[in-house]
C-alpha positions as CSV (number, residue, x, y, z in Angstrom):
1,X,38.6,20.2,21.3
2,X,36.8,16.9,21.3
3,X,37.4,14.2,18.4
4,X,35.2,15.3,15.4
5,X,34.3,11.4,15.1
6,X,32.3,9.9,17.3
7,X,33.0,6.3,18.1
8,X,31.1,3.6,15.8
9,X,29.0,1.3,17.4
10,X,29.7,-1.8,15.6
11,X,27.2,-4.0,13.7
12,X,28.0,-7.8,13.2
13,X,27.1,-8.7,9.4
14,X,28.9,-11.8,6.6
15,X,30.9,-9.8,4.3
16,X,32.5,-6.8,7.6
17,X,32.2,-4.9,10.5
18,X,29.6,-1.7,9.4
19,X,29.0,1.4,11.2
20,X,25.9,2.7,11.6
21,X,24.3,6.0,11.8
22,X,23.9,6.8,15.7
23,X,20.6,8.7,15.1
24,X,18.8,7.7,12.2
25,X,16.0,11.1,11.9
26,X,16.6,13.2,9.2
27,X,19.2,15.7,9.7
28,X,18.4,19.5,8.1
29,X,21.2,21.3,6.1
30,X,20.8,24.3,8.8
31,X,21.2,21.6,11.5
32,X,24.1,19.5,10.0
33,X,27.3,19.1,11.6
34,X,29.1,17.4,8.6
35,X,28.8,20.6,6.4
36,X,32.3,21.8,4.8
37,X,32.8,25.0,3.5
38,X,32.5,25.3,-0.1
39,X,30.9,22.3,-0.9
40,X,27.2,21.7,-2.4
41,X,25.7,20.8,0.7
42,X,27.1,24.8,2.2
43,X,25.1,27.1,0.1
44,X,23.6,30.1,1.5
45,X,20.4,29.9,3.5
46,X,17.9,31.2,0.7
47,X,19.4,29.2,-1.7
48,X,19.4,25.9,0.6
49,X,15.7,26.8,0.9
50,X,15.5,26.7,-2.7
51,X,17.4,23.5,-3.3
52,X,15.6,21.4,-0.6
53,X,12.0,22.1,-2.0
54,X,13.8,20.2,-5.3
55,X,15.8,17.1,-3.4
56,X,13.8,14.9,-1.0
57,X,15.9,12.9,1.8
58,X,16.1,9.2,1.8
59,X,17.6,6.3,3.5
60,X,19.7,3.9,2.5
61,X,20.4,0.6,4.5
62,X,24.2,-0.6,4.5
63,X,24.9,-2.9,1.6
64,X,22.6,-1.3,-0.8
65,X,23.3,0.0,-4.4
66,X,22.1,3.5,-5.3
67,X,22.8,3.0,-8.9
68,X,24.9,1.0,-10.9
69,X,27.6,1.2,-13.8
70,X,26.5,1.9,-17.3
71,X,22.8,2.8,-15.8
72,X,21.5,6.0,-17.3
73,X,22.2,9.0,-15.0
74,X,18.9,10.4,-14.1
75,X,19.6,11.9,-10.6
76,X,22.3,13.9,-8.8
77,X,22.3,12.8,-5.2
78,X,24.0,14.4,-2.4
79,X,25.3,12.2,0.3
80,X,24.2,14.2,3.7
81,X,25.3,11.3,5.9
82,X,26.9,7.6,6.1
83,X,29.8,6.6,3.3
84,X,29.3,4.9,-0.1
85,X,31.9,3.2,-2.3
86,X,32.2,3.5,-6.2
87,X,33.5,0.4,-7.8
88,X,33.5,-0.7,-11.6
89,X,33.9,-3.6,-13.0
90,X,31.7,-6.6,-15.5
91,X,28.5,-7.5,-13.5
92,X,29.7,-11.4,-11.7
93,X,33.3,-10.0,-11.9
94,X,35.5,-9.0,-9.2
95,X,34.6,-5.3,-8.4
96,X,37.6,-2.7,-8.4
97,X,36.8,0.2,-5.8
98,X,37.9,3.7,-7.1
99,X,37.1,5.3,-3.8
100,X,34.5,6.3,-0.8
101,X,32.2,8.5,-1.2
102,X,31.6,10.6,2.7
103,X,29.3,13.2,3.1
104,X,29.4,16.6,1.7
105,X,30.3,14.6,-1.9
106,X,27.7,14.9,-4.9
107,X,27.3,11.1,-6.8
108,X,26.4,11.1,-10.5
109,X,27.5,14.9,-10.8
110,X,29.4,14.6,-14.3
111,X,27.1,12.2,-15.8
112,X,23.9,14.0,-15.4
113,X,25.9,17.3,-16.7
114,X,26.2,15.4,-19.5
115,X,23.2,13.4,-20.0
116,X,25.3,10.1,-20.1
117,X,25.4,7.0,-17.6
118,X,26.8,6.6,-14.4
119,X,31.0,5.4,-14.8
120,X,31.0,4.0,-11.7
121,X,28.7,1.9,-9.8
122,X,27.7,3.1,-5.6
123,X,27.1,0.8,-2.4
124,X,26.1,2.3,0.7
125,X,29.1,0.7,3.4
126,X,26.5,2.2,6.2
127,X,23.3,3.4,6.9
128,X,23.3,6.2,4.3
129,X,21.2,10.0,4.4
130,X,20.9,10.9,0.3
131,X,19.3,13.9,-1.1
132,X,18.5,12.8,-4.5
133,X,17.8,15.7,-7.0
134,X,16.1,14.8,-10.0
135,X,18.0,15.9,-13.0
136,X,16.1,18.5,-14.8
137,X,15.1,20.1,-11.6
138,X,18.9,20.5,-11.0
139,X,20.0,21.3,-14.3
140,X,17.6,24.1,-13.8
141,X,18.9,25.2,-10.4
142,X,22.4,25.8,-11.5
143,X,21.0,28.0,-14.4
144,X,19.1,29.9,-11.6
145,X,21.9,29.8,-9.1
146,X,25.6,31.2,-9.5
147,X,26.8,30.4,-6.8
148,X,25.6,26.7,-7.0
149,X,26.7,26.5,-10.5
150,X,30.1,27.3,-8.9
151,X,30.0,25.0,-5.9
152,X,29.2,21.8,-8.6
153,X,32.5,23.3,-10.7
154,X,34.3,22.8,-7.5
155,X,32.7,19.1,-6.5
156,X,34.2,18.1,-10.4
157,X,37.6,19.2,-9.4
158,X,37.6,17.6,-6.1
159,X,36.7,14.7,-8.6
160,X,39.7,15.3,-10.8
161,X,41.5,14.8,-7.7
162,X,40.5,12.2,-6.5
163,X,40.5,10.1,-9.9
164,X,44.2,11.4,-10.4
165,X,45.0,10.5,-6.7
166,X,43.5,6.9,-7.8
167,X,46.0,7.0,-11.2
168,X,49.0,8.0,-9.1
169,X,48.8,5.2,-6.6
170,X,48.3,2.3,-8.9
171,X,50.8,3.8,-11.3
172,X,53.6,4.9,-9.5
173,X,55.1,2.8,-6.7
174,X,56.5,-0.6,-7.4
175,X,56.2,-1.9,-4.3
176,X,52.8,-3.4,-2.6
177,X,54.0,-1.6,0.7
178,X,54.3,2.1,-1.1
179,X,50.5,1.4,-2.9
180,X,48.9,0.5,0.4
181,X,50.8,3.2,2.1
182,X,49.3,5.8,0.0
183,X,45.8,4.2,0.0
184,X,45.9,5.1,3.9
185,X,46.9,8.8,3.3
186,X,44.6,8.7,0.7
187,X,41.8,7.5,2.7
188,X,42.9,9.9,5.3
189,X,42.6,13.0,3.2
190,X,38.9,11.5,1.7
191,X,37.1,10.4,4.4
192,X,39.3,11.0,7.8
193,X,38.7,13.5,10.5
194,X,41.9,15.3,12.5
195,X,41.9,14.1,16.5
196,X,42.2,16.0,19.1
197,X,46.3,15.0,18.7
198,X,46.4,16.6,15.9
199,X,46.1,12.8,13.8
200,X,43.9,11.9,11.2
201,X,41.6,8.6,11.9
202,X,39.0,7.5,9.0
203,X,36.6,4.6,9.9
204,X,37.9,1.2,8.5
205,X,35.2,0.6,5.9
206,X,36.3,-1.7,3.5
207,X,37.3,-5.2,3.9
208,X,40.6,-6.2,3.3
209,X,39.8,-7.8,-0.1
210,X,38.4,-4.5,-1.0
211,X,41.2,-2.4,-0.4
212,X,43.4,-4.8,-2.1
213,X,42.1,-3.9,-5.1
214,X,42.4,-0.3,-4.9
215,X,46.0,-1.3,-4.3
216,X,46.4,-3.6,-7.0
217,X,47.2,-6.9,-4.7
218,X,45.7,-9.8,-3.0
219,X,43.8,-10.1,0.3
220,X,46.8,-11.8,1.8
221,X,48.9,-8.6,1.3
222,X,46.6,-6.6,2.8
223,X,46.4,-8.2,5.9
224,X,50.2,-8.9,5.8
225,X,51.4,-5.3,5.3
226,X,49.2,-3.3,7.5
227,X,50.1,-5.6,10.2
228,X,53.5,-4.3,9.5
229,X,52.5,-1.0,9.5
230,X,50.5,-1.5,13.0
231,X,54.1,-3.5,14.4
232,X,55.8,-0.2,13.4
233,X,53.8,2.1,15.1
234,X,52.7,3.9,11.7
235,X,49.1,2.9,12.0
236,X,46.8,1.8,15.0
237,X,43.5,0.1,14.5
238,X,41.0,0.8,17.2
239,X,36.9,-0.4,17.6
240,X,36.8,-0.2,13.5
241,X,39.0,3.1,13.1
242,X,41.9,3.3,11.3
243,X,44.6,5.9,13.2
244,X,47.4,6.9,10.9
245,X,50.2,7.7,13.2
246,X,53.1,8.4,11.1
247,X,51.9,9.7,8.0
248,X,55.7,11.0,7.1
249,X,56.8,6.9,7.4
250,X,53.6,5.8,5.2
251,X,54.7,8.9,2.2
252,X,58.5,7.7,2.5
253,X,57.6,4.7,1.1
254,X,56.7,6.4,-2.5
């Protein structure tokens, strides 16, 4: 079995290296290859049918905000390709990243269930394929639907999840070392894919300055300690992907 990631091809900007979408062309839900079972995006064919004469597909270009903290919640939007990252933080302030979005995850799910504003503000990292779905349309699709009323419960819990993941690593370990450490796993388990070794690799989206503060540290650090964890053999870094190699080594640090 071949490695479910294909390699990036790299794209040379100021602020990092971004990947980019190999084939831009829209990409059907029948057709896609990033579907997961039991997620939004995996309904059944009649009700896919349904859904996609509600959500047209767009494009976003890398670096560009689909909406923005505080910003009334007016859409659902389900990413179908590319990676986004939620941040918050005071407009002019330094930005804390809470995680990256990948595709198969629903953006702005709790706050149009509740007719309140988005928490969190999202950045496409890449060339991005979003289904937006406007939010009475959607409101009224899970009234229709069961079974997509039950598959937005679920995209809430992965939520929970992933907010409590978030909690635990910024809360627990004392050390810089055990917060970056589980940052890795964490981005393993979000956005990575298993190789044909049986390793997870995620693609190395953020810049170090960015992942420092989902750590709770400086830029400095970052670079520092996952050079450390490279010199160890517990990570390799590879054309923009991020191979964790000894993900026992990176947990015994909690």
């Amino acid at each position: 079995m071949g490695a479910l990631i294909e390699e990036p091809q790299l794209v040379r900007t100021t602020r990092r290296r971004s990947i980019r979408l190999a084939d831009d062309s829209p990409v059907e839900c029948a057709a896609c290859d990033q579907t997961r079972s039991g997620w939004f995006c995996s309904l059944g064919d009649a009700i896919q049918t349904e859904r996609d004469l509600i959500a047209a597909t767009t494009y976003l270009p890398a670096q560009t905000t689909l909406f923005t903290q505080g910003e009334e919640a007016r859409c659902v939007y389900v990413v179908c390709n590319g990676y986004l990252k939620l941040s918050v933080g005071r407009p002019g302030e330094r930005q804390t990243v809470v995680r990256v979005a990948s595709p198969g995850t629903m953006l702005g799910l709790y706050a149009v269930l509740n007719h309140g504003v988005h928490e969190v503000s999202a950045e496409s990292l890449t060339v991005s394929q979003i289904k937006p779905i406007e939010r009475s349309l959607f409101l009224q699709f899970l009234a229709t639907h069961q079974e997509a009323a039950v598959r937005a419960t679920r995209c809430l819990g992965f939520e929970y999840r992933f907010a409590l993941q978030s909690t635990c690593r910024i809360a627990g370990p004392e050390s810089v070392a055990a917060r970056l450490g589980r940052l890795v796993v964490d981005l393993g388990q979000q956005i990575g894919m298993r190789d044909v070794d049986g390793k997870v690799s995620f693609p190395q989206l953020l810049t170090h300055e960015e992942m420092a503060s989902m750590a709770v540290t400086t830029r400095e650090t970052v670079t520092r300690t996952l050079g450390q964890f490279r010199k160890k053999g517990w990570i390799s870094i590879r054309k923009a992907m991020i191979k964790i190699e000894n993900s026992y080594a990176l947990e015994s640090l909690l």
